[in-house]
C-alpha positions in Angstrom: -43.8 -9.8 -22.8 -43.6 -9.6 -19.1 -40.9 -11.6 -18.5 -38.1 -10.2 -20.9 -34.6 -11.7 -20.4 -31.8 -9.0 -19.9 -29.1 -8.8 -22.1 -26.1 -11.6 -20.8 -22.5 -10.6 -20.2 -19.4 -12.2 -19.9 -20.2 -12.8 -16.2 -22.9 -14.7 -16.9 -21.9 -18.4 -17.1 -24.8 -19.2 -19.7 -23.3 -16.5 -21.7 -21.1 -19.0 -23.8 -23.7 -21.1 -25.2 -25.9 -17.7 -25.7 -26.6 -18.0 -29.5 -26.9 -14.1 -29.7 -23.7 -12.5 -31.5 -23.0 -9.3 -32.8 -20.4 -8.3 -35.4 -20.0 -12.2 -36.5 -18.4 -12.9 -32.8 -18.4 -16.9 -32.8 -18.1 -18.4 -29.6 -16.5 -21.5 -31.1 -14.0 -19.5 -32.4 -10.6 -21.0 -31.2 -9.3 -17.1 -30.2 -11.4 -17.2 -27.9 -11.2 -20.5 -26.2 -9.1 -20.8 -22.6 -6.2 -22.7 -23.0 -2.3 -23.0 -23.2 -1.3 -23.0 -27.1 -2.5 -26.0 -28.8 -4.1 -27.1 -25.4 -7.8 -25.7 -24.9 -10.2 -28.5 -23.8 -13.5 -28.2 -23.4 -13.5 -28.8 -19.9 -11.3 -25.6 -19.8 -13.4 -23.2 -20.9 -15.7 -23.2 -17.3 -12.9 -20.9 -16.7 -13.6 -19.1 -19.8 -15.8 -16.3 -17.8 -14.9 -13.0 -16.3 -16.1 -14.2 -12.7 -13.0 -16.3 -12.9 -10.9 -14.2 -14.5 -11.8 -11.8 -11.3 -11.2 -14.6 -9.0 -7.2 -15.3 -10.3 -6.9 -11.6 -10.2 -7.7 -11.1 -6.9 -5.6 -14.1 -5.5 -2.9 -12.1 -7.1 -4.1 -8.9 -5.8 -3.9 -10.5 -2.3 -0.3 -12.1 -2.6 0.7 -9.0 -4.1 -0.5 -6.7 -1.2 0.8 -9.0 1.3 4.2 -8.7 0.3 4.5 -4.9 -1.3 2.2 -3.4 0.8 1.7 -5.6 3.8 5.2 -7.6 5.0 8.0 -4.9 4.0 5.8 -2.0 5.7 5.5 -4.5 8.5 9.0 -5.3 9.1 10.2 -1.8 8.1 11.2 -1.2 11.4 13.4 -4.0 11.8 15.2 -2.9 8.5 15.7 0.0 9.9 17.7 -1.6 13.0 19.3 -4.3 11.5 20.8 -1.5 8.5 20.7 1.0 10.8 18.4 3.7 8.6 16.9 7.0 9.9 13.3 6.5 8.5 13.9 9.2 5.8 16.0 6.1 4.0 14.3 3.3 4.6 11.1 5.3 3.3 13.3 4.7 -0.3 12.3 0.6 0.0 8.5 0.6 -0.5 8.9 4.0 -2.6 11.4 2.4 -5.2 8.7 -0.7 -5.7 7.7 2.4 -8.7 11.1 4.3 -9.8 11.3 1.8 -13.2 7.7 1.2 -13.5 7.6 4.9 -14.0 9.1 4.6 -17.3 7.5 1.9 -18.6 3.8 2.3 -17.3 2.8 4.7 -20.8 4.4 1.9 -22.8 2.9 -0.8 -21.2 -0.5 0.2 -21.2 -0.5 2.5 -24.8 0.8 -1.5 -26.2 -1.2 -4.1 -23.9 -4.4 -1.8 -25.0 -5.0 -3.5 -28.4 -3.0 -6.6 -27.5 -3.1 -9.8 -25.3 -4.0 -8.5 -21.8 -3.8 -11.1 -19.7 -0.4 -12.9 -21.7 1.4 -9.6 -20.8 0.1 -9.8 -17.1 1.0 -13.3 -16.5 4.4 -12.3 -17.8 4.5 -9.2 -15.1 3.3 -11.8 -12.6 6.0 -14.2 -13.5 8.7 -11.2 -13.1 7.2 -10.4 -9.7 7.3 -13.4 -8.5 11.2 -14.1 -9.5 11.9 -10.8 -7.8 10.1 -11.8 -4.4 12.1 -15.1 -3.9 15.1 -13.0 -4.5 14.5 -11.3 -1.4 15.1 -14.1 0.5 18.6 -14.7 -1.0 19.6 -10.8 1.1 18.8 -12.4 4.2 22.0 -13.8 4.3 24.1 -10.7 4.4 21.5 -9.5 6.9 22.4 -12.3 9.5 23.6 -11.8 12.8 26.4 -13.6 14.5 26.9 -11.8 17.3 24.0 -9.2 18.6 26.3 -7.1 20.9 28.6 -6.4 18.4 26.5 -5.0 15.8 27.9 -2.0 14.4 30.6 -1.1 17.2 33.6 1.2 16.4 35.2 0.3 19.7 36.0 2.9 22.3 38.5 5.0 20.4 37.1 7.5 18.6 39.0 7.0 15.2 39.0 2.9 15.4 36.0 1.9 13.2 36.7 5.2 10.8 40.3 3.8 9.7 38.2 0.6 8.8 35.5 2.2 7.0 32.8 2.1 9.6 30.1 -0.8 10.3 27.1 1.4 9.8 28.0 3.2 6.6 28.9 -0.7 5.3 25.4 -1.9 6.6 23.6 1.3 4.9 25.1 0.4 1.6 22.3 -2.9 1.6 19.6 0.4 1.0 20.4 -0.1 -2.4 20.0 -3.5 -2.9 16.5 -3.9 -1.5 15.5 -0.9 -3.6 16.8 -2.4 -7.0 14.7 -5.6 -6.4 12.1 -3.8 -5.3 11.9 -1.5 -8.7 12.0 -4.8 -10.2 9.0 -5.9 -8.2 7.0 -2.8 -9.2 7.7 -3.5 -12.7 5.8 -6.7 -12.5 3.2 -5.8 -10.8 2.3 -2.8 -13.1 0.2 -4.7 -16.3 -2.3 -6.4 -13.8 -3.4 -2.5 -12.3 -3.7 -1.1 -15.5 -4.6 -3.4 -18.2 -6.0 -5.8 -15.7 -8.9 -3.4 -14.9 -9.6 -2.4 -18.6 -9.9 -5.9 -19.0 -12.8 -6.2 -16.6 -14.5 -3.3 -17.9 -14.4 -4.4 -21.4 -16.3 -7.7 -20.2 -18.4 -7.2 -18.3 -21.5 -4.6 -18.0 -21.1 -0.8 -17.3 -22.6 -0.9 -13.2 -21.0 -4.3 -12.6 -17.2 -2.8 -13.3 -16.9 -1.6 -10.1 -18.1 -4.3 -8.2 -15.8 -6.3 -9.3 -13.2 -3.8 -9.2 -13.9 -3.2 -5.3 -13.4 -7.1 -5.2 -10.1 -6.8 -6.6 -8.7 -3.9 -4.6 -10.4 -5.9 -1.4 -8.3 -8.3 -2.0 -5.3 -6.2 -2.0 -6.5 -5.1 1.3 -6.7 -8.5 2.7 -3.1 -9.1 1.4 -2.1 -6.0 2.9 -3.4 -7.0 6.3 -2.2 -10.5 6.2 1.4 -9.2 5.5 1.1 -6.8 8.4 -0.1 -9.7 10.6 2.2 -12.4 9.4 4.8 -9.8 9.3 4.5 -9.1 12.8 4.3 -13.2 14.0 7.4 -13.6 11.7 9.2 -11.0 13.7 8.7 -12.6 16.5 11.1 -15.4 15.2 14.9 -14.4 15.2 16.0 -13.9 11.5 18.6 -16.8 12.2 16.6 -19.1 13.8 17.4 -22.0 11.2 21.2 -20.9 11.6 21.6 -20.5 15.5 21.2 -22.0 18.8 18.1 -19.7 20.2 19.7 -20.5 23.8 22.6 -18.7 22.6 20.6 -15.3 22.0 20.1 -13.4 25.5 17.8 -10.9 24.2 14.1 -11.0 23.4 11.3 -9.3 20.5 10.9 -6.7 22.8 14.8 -5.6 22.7 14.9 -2.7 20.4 17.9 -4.4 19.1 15.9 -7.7 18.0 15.6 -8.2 14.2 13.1 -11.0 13.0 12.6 -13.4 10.1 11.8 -10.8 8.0 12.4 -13.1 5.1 10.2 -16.0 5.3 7.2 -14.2 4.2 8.7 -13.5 0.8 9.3 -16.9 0.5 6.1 -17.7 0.8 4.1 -15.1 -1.6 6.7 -16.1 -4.1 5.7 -19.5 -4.6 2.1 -18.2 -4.5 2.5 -16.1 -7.5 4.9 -18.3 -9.6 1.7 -20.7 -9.2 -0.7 -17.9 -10.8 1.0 -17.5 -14.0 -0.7 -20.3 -16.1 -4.0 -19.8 -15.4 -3.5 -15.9 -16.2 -2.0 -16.7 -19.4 -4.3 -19.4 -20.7 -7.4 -16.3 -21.1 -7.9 -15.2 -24.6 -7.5 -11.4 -25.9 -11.1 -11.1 -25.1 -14.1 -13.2 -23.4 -16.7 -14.1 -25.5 -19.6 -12.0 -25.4 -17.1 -8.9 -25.0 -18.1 -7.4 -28.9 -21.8 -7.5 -27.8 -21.4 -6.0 -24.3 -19.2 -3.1 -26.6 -22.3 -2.5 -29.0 -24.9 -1.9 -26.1 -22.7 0.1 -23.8 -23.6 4.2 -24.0 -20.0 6.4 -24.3 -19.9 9.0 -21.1 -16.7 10.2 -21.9 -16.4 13.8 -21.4 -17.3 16.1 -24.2 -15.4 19.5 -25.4 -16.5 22.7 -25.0 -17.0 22.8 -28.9 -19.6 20.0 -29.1 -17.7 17.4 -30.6 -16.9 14.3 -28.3 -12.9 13.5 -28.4 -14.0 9.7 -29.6 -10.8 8.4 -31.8 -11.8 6.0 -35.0 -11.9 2.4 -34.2 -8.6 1.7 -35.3 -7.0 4.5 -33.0 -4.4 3.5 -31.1 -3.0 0.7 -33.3 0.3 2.3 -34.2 2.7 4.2 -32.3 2.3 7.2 -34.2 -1.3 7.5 -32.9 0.3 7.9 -29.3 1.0 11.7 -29.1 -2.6 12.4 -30.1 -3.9 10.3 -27.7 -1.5 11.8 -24.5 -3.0 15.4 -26.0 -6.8 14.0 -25.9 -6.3 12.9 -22.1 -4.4 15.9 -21.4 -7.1 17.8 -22.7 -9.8 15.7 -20.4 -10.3 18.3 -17.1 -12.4 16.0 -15.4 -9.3 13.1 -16.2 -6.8 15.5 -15.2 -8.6 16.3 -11.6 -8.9 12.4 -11.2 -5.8 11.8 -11.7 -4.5 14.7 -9.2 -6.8 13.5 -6.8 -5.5 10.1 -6.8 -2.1 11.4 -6.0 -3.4 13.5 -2.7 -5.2 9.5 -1.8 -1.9 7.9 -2.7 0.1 10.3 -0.4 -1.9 9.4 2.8 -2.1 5.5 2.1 1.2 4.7 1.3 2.2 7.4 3.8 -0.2 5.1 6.4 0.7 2.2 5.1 4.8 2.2 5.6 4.6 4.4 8.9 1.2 3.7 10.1 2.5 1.2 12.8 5.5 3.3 13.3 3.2 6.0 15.1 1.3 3.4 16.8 4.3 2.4 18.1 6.5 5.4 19.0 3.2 7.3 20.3 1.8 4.3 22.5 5.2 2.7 23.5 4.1 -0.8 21.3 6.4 -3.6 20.4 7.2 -3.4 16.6 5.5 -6.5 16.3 2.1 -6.0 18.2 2.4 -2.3 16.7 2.3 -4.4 13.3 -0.7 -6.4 13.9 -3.1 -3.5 15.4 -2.3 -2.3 11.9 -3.6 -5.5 10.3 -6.8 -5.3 12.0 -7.3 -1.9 11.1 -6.5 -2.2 7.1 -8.2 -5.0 7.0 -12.0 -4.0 7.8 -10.8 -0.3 6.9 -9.1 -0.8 3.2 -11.2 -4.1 2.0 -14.5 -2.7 3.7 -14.1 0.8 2.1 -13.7 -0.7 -1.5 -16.0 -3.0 -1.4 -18.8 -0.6 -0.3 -17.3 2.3 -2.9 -17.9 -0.8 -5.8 -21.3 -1.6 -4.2 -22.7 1.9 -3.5 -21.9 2.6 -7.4 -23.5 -0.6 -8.4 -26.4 -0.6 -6.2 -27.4 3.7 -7.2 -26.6 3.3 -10.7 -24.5 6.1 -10.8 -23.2 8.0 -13.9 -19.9 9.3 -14.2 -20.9 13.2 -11.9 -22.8 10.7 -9.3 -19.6 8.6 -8.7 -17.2 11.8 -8.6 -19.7 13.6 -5.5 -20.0 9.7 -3.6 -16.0 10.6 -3.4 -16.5 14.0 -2.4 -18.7 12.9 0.3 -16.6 10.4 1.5 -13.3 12.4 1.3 -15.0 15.6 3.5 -15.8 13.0 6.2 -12.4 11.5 6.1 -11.0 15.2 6.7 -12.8 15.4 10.1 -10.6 12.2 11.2 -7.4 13.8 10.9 -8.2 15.1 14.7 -7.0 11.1 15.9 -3.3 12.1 15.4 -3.6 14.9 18.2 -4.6 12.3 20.8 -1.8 10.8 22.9 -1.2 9.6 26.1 1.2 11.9 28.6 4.9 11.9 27.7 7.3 9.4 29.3 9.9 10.6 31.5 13.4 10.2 29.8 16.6 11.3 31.6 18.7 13.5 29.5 15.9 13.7 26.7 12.4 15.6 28.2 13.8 15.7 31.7 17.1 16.8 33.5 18.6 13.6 35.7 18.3 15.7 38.6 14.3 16.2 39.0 11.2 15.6 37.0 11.0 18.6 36.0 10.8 19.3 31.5 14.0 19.6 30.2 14.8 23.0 28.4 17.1 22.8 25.2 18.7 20.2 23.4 19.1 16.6 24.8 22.0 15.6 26.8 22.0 12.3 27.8 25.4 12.5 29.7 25.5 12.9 33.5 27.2 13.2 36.9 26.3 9.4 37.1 27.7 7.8 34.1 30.5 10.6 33.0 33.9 8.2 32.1 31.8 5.2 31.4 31.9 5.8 27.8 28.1 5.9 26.9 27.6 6.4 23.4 24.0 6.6 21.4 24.6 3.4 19.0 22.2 0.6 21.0 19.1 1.9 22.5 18.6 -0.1 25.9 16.1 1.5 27.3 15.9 0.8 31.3 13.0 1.9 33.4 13.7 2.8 36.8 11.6 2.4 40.3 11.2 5.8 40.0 9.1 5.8 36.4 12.0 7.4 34.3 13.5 6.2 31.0 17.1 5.9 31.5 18.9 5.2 27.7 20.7 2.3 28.7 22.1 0.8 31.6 25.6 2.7 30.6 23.3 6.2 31.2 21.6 5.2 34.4 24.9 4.5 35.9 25.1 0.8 36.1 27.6 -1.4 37.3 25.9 -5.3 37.0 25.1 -6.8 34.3 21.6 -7.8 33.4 19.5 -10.9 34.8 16.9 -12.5 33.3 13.8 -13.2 35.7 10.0 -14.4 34.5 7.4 -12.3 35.1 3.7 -11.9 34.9 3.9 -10.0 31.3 6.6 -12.3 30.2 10.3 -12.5 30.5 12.2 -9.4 31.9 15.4 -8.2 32.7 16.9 -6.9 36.5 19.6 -4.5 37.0 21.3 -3.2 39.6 22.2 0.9 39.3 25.1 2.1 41.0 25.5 5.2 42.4 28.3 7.6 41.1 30.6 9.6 43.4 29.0 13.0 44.3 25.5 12.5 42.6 23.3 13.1 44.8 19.9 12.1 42.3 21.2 8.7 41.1 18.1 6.6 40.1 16.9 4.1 43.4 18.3 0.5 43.6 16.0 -0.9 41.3 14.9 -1.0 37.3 14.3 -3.1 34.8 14.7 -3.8 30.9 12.7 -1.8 28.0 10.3 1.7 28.6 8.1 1.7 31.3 4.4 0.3 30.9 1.8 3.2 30.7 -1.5 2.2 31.6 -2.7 4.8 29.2 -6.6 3.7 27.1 -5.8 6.5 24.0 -5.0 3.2 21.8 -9.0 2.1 22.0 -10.0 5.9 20.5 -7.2 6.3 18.3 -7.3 2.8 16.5 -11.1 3.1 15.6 -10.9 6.7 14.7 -8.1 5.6 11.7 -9.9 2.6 10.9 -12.5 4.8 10.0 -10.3 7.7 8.0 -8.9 4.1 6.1 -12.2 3.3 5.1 -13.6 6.7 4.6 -10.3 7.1 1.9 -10.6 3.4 0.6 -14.1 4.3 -0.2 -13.0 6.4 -3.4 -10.3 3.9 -4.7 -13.0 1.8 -6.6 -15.6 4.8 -7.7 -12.2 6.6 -8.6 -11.5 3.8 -10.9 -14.8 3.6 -12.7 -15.3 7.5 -13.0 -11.9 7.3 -14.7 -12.9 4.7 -16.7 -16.3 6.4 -17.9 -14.9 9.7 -18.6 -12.7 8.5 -21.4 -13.4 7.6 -24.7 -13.4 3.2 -25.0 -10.3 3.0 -27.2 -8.1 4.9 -24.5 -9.0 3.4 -21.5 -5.9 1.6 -20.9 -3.7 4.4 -21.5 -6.0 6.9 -19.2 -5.8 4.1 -16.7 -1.2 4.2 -17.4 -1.8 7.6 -17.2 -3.5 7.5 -13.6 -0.6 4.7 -12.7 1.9 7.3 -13.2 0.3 10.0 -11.5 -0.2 8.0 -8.4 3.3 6.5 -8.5 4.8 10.0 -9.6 2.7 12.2 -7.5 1.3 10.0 -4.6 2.9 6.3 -3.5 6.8 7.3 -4.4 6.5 10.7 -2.0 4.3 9.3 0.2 6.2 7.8 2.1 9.1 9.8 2.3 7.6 13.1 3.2 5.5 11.5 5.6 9.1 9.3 7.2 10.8 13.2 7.0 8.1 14.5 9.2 8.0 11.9 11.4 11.8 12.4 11.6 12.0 15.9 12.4 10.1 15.2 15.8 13.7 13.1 16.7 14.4 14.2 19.9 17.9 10.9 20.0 19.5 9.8 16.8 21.9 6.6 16.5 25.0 7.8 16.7 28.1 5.6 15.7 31.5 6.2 13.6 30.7 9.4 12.5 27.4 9.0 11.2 23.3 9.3 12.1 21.6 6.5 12.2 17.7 5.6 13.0 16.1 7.3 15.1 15.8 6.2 18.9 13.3 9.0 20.6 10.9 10.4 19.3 8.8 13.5 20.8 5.4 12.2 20.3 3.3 15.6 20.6 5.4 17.2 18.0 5.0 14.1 15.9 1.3 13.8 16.5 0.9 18.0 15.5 2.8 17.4 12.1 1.1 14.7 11.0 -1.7 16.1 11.7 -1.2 19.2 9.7 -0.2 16.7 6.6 -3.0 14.8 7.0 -5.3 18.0 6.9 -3.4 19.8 3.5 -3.6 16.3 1.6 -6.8 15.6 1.9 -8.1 19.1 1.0 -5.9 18.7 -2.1 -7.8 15.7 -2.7 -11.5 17.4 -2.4 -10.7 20.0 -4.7 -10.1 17.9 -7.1 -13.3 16.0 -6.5 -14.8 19.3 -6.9 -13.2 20.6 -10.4 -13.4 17.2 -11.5 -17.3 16.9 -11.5 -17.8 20.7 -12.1 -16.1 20.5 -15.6 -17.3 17.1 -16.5 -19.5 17.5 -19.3 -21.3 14.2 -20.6 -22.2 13.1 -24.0 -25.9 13.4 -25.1 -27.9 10.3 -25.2 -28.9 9.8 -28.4 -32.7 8.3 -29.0 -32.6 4.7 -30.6 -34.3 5.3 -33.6 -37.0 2.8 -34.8 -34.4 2.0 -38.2 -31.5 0.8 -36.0 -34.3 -1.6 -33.9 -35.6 -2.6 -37.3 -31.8 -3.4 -38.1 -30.8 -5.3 -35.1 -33.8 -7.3 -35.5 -32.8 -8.1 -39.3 -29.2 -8.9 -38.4 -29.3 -10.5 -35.1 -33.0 -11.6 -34.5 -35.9 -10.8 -31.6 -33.6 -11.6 -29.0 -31.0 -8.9 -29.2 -33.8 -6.7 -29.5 -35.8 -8.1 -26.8 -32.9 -7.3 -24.7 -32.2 -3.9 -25.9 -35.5 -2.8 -24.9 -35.1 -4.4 -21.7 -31.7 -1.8 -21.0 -32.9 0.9 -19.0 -33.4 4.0 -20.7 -31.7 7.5 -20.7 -30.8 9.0 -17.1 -30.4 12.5 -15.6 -26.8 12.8 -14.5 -26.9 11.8 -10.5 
């Protein structure tokens, strides 16, 4: 019979009308119809499949990422100026989207394993998406009435601290995102744990992470488009439905701007709140799932005393089963170094991903917002590329549970070499009173001392970062620092709008700047940006690679009946040991290169200078200890593995299926490829 028909699965849109069942699965039965309560018509059910099931999930994966992952990291740095944060604090936003989730991640998944899966994700969806439009209610207390007058203490040293100080009032806001951000995590958390057991349990064994790379893709395409939006909705003053934009005499590239920040959340919300009744209509299981169960071959690892770890069937049905089933992953090596390994991955993308445009910026003087949208261009071919090829590469090989573990090795040592990208820079501005004396050119020994000859008695403080470039190609602070007497003019020019100043010259200094200057850093003409940007698209992709296979591996390795809890279990590793840190040891390194802090009644603010070459060595060095964590535990995770043996199918159990379920089951049993060396 040349022309055997392969065994269907749930991604198979024939597959409900498929007359083949196993175990008395009865694809008439009303459990497993699509549909809202009482409400499941049979036009519904073209829905029924796990191709749409995949589809829903990865518009949600996409909304998600844009807001989570792509608009708050985008418009992270206006956060930072509007509340004035050093970047060590506003690392705290993205990281608390985890710091509840954390507790309830074990519970969620060790429950939604035996349950409803998708009910309990259309609830976290619904959760999510209350939390996002909340965020638009905090951009109220965010608006500005007056941009000159942000955060001044007035000229006497002791006048804003009898009143309790504007930035310490302003920092207090920290908390506030981070509670709805928690809140936001928590919703998000059943989709990325029981959502992807729910995909492997319908679907066949090299399809899972195809469709899981779709998904994370997705996420990546989000991410991107909420870097990109981000950056076009900071280009839009955060009042602009409030105030009169003729009114505002500074521009988006005024480090004292702060855009709309808000109306992306807006946005997503609505988007979400729109995805919860089509996740909630799937059943507790596709039809089809029992039969793709039966034929499936267990990989999960075995012990070193012959005996697979496989719990009974009804395992993990009562709570008192959930110790055991913590011991049996914790007993898993090749789980354990998974897991691990994920952290190391989730340090350097969240890391990336809340400060990637941050370096862009600070090391290639970029506005925030065009900073924001070479970002976007790189995530998106970088993260959604990487995934997708990782979910194709393990489709397209076949690979076993060791085969998918060295793809990530492979792809983690060449993402090592890329680190080298964040020792490239272009040659250091000239700022007076930061790298170089006011009086010559020459680099500037010690601490920075922005006073001088030419501004002492004007009161110069470091709260507002007006950066002026003079004729002579040096960074002056602010028109205070350089000595200037008139107030800015705004002229047009052939980049865009600019501002004039004239500099004075201060009794007795000899080396006040020339006559001449204008508003903002001066322009470099410096091509490092071209290298730079694809050498970190390819580390992104090189590290997105692993995400998918990662997924799968974990998936294989453990036996059926815990594969939402190993999948919690990974959750919290990442979140514990990868996303929440991530970002803030990567905004403390990136802080300890401050050369300028905001300075203002009595406390540090943001940043304002950065040295780029320490910057670009630290990072570097972080970049290069991560992702060696990372391939060890690639390493240790496939050298302990320790598969299952195939057992033969013995001519009884064919004799048996063909009694119970007739030739076609069997037909399609023989068709299944048979036993395989480990890749």
């Amino acid at each position: 019979m040349g022309g055997k028909e392969r065994l269907k699965s749930a991604e198979d849109p024939n597959f409900l009308i498929s007359p083949v069942s196993t175990g008395g699965e009865d694809t008439a039965d009303d459990t497993l119809r699509y549909g809202l309560g009482s409400w499941k018509p049979r036009c519904a059910q073209v829905f029924n499949t796990i191709r749409w099931y995949v589809f829903w999930t990865s518009v949600f994966s996409l909304a998600q990422g844009f807001i989570v992952n792509g608009v708050i990291n985008a418009v992270i740095t206006s956060l930072e100026t509007r509340f004035e944060l050093p970047s060590t604090r506003s690392g705290l936003i993205p990281s608390s989207n985890n710091f509840i989730a954390l507790f309830l991640v074990l519970i969620i998944s060790y429950y939604g394993g035996q349950r409803n899966k998708p009910r309990i994700i259309a609830a976290g969806i619904f959760v999510l998406a209350v939390e996002v439009e909340e965020n638009v209610c905090y951009r109220d207390v965010s608006s500005i009435t007056n941009i000159t007058d942000v955060g001044q203490c007035g000229m006497g040293e002791g006048d804003a601290a009898g009143e309790g100080g504007g930035m310490n009032h302003l920092q207090t806001y920290l908390y506030v995102f981070m509670l709805a951000n928690a809140l936001m995590g928590i919703g998000a958390t059943p989709m990325f744990t029981l959502g992807n057991v729910f995909i492997d349990e319908n679907t066949q064994a090299e399809t899972t992470s195809w469709y899981l790379g779709i998904v994370m893709s997705a996420a990546s395409v989000g991410v991107a488009g909420g870097y990109m939006a981000g950056a076009q909705f900071l280009n839009m003053y955060t009042d602009i439905d409030k105030v009169d934009m003729n009114t505002i005499d500074i521009n988006p590239l005024d480090p004292r701007w702060v855009g709309a920040w808000w109306i992306p959340f807006l946005i997503s919300g609505v988007v979400m709140l729109v995805l919860v009744a089509p996740m909630a209509a799937y059943p507790k299981r596709l039809p089809g799932s029992a039969k793709l169960s039966a034929y499936r071959k267990s990989e999960a690892y075995q012990s070193r005393k012959d005996k697979a770890a496989v719990p009974s069937a009804d395992f993990g049905k009562s709570w008192r089963d959930f110790p055991r089933a913590m011991w049996i992953l914790a007993q898993n090596p090749t789980f354990v170094f998974l897991s691990l390994s994920v952290c190391a991955e989730g340090i350097i993308v969240s890391g990336v991903a809340v400060f990637g445009a941050k370096f862009l910026q600070e090391k290639f003087n970029l506005p925030a917002a065009f900073a924001g949208f070479v970002m976007g261009m790189i995530t998106v071919p970088g993260a959604g590329g990487g995934m997708l090829l990782g979910g194709y590469l393990v489709k397209r090989l076949k690979l076993k549970c060791r085969g998918i573990i060295r793809l990530n090795l492979v792809a983690g040592c060449l993402a090592f070499l890329t680190g080298a990208l964040f020792l490239l820079q272009c040659p250091t501005q000239s700022a007076a009173g930061v790298n170089v004396p006011y009086d010559s050119l020459r680099e500037l020994e010690g601490p920075s001392r922005l006073d001088a000859i030419c501004n002492e008695g004007c009161g110069c403080t470091a709260h507002v970062y007006e950066p002026v470039c003079g004729m002579d190609g040096v960074i002056y602070f602010s028109p205070c620092h350089a000595g200037c007497e008139e107030k800015f003019e705004w002229l047009e020019g052939p980049m865009g709008p600019f501002k004039t100043v004239e500099l004075g010259q201060s009794e007795g200094n000899a080396t006040a700047p020339p006559p001449g200057a204008h508003q903002g850093v001066c322009m470099s003409d410096c091509q490092l940006l071209y290298v730079v940007g694809p050498l970190l698209f390819l580390g992104m992709f090189l590290t997105f690679t692993t995400v998918s296979p990662t997924q799968t591996a974990t998936l294989r390795c453990v036996p059926e009946n815990e594969r939402a809890l190993a999948i919690g279990f990974q959750w919290l590793f990442l979140r514990l040991g990868g996303t929440m840190p991530g970002p803030l040891i990567l905004g403390a390194i990136i802080d300890s290169a401050c050369r300028v802090w905001q300075e203002a009644c009595g406390a540090v603010g943001a940043c304002w200078i950065y040295t780029p070459t320490d910057m670009g060595v630290r990072i570097f060095v972080w970049w290069l200890l991560v992702k060696a964590m990372s391939i060890v535990c690639y390493f240790l995770a496939q050298f302990f593995y320790r598969p299952p043996p195939e057992p033969p199918i013995e001519e009884e159990q064919k004799e048996g299926l063909r009694t119970n379920n007739g030739d076609q089951v069997l037909s399609a049993l023989d068709d299944l490829p048979g036993p395989e060396s480990n890749v």
